[in-house]
N, C-alpha and C positions, 0 to 999 in steps of 0.2 A: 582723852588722849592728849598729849602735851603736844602743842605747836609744831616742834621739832620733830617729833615723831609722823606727823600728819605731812610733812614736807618731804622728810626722804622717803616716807610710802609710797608718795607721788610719783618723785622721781624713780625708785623704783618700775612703778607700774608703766612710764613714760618710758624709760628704756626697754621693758618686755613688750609694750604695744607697738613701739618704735622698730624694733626688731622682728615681728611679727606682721606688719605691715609692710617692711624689704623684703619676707621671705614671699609674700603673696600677691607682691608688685603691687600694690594699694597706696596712693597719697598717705602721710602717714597722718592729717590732720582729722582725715575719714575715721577713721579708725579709732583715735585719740578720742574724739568726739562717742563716738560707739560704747566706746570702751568706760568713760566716762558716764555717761549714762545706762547703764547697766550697772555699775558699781552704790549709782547714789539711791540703787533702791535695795541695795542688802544693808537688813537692819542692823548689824551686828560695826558697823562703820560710822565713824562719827560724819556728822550734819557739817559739810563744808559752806560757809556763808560767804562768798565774793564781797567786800568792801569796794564801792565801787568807785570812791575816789583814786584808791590803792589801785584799780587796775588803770585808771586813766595816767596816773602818775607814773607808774613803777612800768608795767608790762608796752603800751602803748606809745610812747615817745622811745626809747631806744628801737622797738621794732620798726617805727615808723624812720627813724633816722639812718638804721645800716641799710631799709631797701632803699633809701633816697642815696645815701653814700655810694652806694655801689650801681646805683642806675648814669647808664650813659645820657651825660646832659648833650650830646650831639644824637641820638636819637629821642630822645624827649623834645626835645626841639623842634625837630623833624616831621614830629607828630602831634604836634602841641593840639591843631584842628581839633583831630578826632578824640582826643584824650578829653578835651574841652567840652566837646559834645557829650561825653558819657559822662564825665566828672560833674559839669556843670547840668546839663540837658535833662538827662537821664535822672540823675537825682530828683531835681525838682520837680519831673513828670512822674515818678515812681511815688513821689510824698502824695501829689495832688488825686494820683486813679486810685490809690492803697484808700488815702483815707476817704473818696468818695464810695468803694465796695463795701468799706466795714462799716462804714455809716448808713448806707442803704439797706443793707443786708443784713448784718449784725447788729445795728441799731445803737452802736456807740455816738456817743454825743462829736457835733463838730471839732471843737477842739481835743479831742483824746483821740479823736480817729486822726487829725495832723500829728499829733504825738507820734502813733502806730505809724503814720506814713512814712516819717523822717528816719525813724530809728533805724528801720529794715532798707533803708533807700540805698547807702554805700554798701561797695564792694569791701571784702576785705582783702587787705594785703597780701598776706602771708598766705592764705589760701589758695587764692589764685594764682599768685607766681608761682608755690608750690608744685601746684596742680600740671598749670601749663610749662613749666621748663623741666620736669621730669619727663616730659611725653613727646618731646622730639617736633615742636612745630615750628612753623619758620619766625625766624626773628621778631621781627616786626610785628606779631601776634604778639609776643612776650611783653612786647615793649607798651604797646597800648594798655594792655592788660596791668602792668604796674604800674604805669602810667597814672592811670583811672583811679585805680583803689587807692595810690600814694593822694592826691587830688579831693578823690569823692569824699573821704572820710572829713575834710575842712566844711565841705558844702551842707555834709548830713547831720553835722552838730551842731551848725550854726542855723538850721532849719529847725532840729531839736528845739532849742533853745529856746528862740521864737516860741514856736507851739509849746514849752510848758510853759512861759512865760503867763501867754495867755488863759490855759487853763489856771494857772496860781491866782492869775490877778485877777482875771474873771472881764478882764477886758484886751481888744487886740486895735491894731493900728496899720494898714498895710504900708505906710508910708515909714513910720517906727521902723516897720519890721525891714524894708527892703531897705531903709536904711542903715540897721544893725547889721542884716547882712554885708554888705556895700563896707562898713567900717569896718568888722571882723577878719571880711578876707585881705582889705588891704593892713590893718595892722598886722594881722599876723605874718604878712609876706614881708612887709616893712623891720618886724622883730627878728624875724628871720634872718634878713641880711646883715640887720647891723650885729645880732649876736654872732654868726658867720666871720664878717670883719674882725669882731673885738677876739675869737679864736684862731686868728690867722694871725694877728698881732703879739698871744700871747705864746705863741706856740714858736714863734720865730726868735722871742726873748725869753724862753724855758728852757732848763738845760736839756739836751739832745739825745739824754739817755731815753731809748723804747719805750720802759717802763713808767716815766716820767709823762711823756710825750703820749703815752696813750690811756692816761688817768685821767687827762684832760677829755680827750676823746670821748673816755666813757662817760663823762660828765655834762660833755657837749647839750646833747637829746635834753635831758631833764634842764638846765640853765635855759635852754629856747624854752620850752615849755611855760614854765615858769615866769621867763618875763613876759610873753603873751599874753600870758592869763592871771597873772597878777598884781604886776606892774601897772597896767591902764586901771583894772577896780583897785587898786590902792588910792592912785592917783584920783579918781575921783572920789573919792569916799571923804577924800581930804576938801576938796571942792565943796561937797556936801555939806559938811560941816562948817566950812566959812562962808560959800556966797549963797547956800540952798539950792544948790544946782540936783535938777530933778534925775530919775534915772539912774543909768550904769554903764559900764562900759567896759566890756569886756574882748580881745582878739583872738585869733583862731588860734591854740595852742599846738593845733596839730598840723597848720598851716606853715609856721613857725617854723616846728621841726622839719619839715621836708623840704624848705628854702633854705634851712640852715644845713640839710646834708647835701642840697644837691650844690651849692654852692662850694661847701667843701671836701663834696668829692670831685670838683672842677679842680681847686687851689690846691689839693694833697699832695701832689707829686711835686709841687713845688717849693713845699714847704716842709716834708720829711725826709728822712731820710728811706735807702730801701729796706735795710733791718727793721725800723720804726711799722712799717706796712707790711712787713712780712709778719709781725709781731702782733699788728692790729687784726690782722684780717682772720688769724688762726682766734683770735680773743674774742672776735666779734662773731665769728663763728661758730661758736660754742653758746655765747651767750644767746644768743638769738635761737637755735636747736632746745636749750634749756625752757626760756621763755616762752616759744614755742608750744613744747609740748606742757609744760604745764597750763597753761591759757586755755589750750585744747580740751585737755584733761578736766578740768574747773568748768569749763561752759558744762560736759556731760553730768558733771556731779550737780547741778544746780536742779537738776530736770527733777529731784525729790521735792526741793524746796516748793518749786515752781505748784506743785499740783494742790501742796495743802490748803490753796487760798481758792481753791474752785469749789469746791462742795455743792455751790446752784447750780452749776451745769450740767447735764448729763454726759457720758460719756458720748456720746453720739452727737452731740452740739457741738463739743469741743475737736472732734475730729471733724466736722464738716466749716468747722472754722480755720480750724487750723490748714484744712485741703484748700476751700476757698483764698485764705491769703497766703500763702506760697504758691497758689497758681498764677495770683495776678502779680506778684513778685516777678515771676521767671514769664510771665508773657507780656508784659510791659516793656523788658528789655527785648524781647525778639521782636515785638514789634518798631520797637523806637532806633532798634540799630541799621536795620537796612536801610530804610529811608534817611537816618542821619550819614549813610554811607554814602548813597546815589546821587539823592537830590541835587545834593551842592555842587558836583559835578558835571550834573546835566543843567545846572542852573547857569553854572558859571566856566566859561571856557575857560578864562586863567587856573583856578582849580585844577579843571581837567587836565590842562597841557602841563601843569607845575607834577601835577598827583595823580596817575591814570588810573583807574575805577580798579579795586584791587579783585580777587576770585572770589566767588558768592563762595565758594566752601572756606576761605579764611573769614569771612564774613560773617558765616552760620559759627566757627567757633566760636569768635566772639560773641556772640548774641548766645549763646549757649553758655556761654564761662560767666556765671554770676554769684560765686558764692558768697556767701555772708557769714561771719564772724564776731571777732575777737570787740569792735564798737560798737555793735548792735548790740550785744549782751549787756558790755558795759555802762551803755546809755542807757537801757531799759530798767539795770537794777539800780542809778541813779534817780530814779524817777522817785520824789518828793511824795513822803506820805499822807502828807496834806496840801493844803490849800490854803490862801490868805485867809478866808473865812475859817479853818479851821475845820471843812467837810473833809474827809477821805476822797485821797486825790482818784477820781471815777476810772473804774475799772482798770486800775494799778495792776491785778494779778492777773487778769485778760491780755492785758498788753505785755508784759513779761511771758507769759506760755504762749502767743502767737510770736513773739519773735524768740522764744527760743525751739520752735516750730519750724520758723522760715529757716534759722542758722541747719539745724538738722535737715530738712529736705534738701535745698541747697548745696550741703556740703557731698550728701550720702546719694542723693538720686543725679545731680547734672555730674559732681566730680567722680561718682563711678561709672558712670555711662559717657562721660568726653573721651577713652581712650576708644571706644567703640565707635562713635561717632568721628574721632580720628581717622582711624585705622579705616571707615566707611568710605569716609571723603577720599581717602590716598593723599593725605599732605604728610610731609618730611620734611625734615627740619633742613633748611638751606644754607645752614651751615658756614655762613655768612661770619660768624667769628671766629671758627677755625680758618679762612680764608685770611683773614684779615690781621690775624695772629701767624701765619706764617710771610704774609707778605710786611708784616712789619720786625719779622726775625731775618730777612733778606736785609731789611735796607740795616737793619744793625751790622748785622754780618759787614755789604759792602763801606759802610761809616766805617767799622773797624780796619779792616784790609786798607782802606788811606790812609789813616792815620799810623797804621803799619810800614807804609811806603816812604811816611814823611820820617820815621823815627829810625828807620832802616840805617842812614848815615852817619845815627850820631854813634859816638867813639864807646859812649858805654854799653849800645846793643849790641850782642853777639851774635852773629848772622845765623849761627845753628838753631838760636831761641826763636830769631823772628821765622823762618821758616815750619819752625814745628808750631810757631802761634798761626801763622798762615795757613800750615795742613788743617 
């Protein structure tokens, strides 16, 4: 079936599962996922392959860019603490207990069980916001929650990275490694802003037309990307070949992107016009629904591929693998969230008096909201078929059907059981931006009424107009 064909099927099947998922109040990433994996086992449908540079490139930098865009840099801020604790914390607790269970239990080798641990560590983005801001909980949930997954996703690939590093080479270094880490996140935050800048710059010297102005926009996401993660390995490569400078060097791509939105969804409003974002936001809205669901869609269809590489296992190995690591996925965060909540609190009274301990049931959301996606697949089917030596990279098709395990339990058992656990607790949504959206439609109001008073005398207003602008 021709390319073309196999896309609008898609989108097709994305708008009937998308619709079908509003009729029955369902996240509609649940279902996408479902719906997807049920389809990639009717034989009569062509074999979808995910290229998984193609998702890192194309799908993942714009997604990652409109939820950074559009997230409040004054509540990010606000909560930088706790974001930090799950983003950073969490992560690299979830790599280190993942891959000491599958290594104990499972009996994957050390460095393939770090592989497993990285891949499944982040949250995803799109699922999670999803999840939680259709379901009415109070802000500040929301916020952490995108917070984390915008965040985690830099920490879980630069942990990747490392661990296949070392499988390929066949050698590790923790000093290498925590300092690749250490250089990754700060280039990529460093790429970030300066791509940020050079887009504020050029946006202000572009002509003014919407469509002009929001080419660039779209363009933004993929330029961060790009100079993160190609710029610094070009640059050395050149080194290489003149001084023999050992190594590589590569910055967070995905870091990038989310310094470089939240930066310029700080600087937007002062650099566009309101058509220009009335224009963006319907464009990015779309694009990101589109992207979306087909991302969704693609992880289900993968679940055919996934099985043909198992044939040693038995059916019942594989599901008690697959049970075992998504349990220590989702109890690793229930564990590590409360105590990253409390502690610091009762440790430190400046904390406490600045950030008063918030309700153990916003608390238990969070520690409950952990879905995995859209990086976890894509990292898992990047995974290198060999090795420097040239052996088949170990248990390569293990580590793809345990995370595309974790993505499906994840998505299907916490994100259809949080509106229950919701609705348990009795939280509702505080409504904190509809307050705050009318109390900033008051001070517009009264700005205008002065400036009405002040215009009142001149000779060209006609007192009937400014009165009926008053009414």
């Amino acid at each position: 079936m021709p390319q073309l064909e196999i896309i609008l099927g898609l989108l097709v099947a994305v708008a009937a599962l998308a619709t079908l998922a509003t009729r029955l109040k369902i996240p509609y990433p649940i279902l996408l996922v479902l719906g997807g994996s049920a389809l990639g086992f009717v034989p009569q449908l062509p074999r979808v392959e995910l290229d998984p540079e193609l998702v890192f490139l194309l799908f993942l930098p714009p997604l990652l860019y409109v939820s950074a865009l559009f997230t409040s840099w004054r509540d990010f801020r606000a909560n930088v603490r706790p974001i930090s604790l799950l983003a950073i914390g969490l992560v690299l607790m979830t790599t280190f207990v993942v891959a000491a269970v599958v290594h104990a239990v499972i009996g994957l080798p050390w460095p393939a069980a770090f592989v497993l641990g990285a891949i499944v560590s982040p949250t995803d983005a799109i699922a999670a916001t999803t999840v939680a801001q259709r379901l009415g909980v109070p802000r500040r949930i929301v916020t952490v929650l995108e917070g984390e997954s915008l965040v985690n996703d830099a920490t879980g690939i630069v942990a990747y990275r490392v661990a296949v590093a070392a499988v390929v080479t066949g050698a590790f270094s923790i000093w290498e490694a925590g300092l690749q880490f250490v250089l990754g996140a700060a280039g990529g935050v460093a790429a970030g802003f300066a791509v940020g800048w050079l887009v504020v710059w050029a946006r202000r010297h572009l002509s003014e037309d919407p469509s002009v102005q929001n080419i660039v926009s779209l363009l933004t996401p993929f330029v961060a990307y790009l100079a993160a993660e190609e710029l610094p390995h070009s640059l050395w490569e050149v080194l290489r070949e003149l001084y023999g400078v050992p190594g590589d060097l590569h910055f967070s791509g995905v870091l990038a992107v989310v310094t470089t939105g939240l930066f310029l969804g700080r600087k937007g409003p002062y650099i566009t016009s309101s058509g220009t974002r009335l224009q963006g936001y319907a464009t990015w809205e779309l694009i990101t629904f589109l992207l979306n669901g087909l991302i969704f869609i693609l992880i289900g269809l993968q679940l055919g591929s996934v099985m043909e590489g198992l044939d040693e296992y038995t059916t019942g190995e594989l599901a008690s693998y697959a049970l075992l690591t998504s349990l220590t996925v989702i109890l690793v965060r229930m564990i590590w969230v409360f105590p990253a909540t409390y502690v610091p609190r009762w440790a430190s009274r400046r904390i406490r008096e600045r950030d008063p301990s918030p309700p153990w049931r916003n608390v238990s959301v969070i520690a409950w909201t952990g879905m995995r996606g859209v990086i976890s697949l894509a990292a898992a089917l990047a995974l290198p078929l060999q090795t420097a030596s040239e052996v088949p990279f170990p248990n390569r098709d293990l580590i793809i059907f345990l995370t595309f395990c974790v993505i499906l339990a994840t998505l299907v058992v916490q994100g259809l059981s949080l509106p229950v656990l919701i609705r348990a607790l009795g939280l509702e949504d505080d409504r904190i931006g509809d307050k705050e959206e009318t109390h900033g439609r008051i001070k517009i109001a009264e700005a205008a009424l002065e400036r009405l008073d002040e215009l009142v005398d001149e000779d060209w207003v006609r007192e009937d107009t400014a009165e009926r602008i008053r009414g």
